[in-house]
N, C-alpha and C positions, 0 to 999 in steps of 0.2 A: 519397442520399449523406449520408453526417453529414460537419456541418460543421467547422471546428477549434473553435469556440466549445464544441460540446460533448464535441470529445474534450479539450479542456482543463480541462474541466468537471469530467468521467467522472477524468482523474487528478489532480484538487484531492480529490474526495470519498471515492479509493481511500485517499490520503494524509492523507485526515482520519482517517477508520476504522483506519490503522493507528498513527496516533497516541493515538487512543482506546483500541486495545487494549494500546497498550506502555504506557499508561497506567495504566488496569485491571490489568497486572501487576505495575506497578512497577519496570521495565524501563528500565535507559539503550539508548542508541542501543549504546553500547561491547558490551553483555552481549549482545543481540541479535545484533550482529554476532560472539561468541564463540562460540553458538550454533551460528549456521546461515553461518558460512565467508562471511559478506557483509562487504564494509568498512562503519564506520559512518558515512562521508560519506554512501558513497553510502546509506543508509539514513537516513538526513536528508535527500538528495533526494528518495525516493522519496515521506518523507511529506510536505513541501512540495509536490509534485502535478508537477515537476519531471522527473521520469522517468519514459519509458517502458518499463515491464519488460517480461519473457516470463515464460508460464509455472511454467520451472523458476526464477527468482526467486521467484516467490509460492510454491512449494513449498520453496526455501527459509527463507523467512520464515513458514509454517505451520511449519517443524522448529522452527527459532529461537524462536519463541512457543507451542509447543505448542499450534496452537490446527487445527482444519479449514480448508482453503483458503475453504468458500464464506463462511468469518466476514468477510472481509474485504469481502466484495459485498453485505452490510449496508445498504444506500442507494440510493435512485431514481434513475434517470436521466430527461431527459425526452426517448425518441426521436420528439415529434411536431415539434422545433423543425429550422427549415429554417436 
């Protein structure tokens, strides 16, 4: 069973990565959200680790940034913690 520790973990570090990438492009939260049909609160939630999305948001947000969905999975998780 994963604990909440690491599913809070798992969407701090989603939420890093996509801050990195809107980064990397230069990207407001605003333009992102003109993009791909998302508000940009809630894309400032999601990169504070704060939301939990589904799927078709990250495909979403692959339209929005032009980038492959698995860019965003970029980072380790550790599922040996209890």
């Amino acid at each position: 069973m994963i604990n909440e520790t690491t599913k809070s973990e798992f969407l701090l570090q989603f939420g890093k990565r996509l801050g990195e990438i809107k980064k990397q492009k230069g990207l407001s939260y605003r333009k992102i959200a003109e993009n791909c049909d998302l508000d940009a609160s809630f894309i400032s939630k999601i990169e504070k680790g704060t939301e939990n999305i589904t799927l078709e948001t990250i495909l979403n947000l692959s339209y929005g940034l032009k980038i492959q969905p698995k860019e965003f999975f970029d980072f380790k998780v550790d599922l040996e913690k209890e």
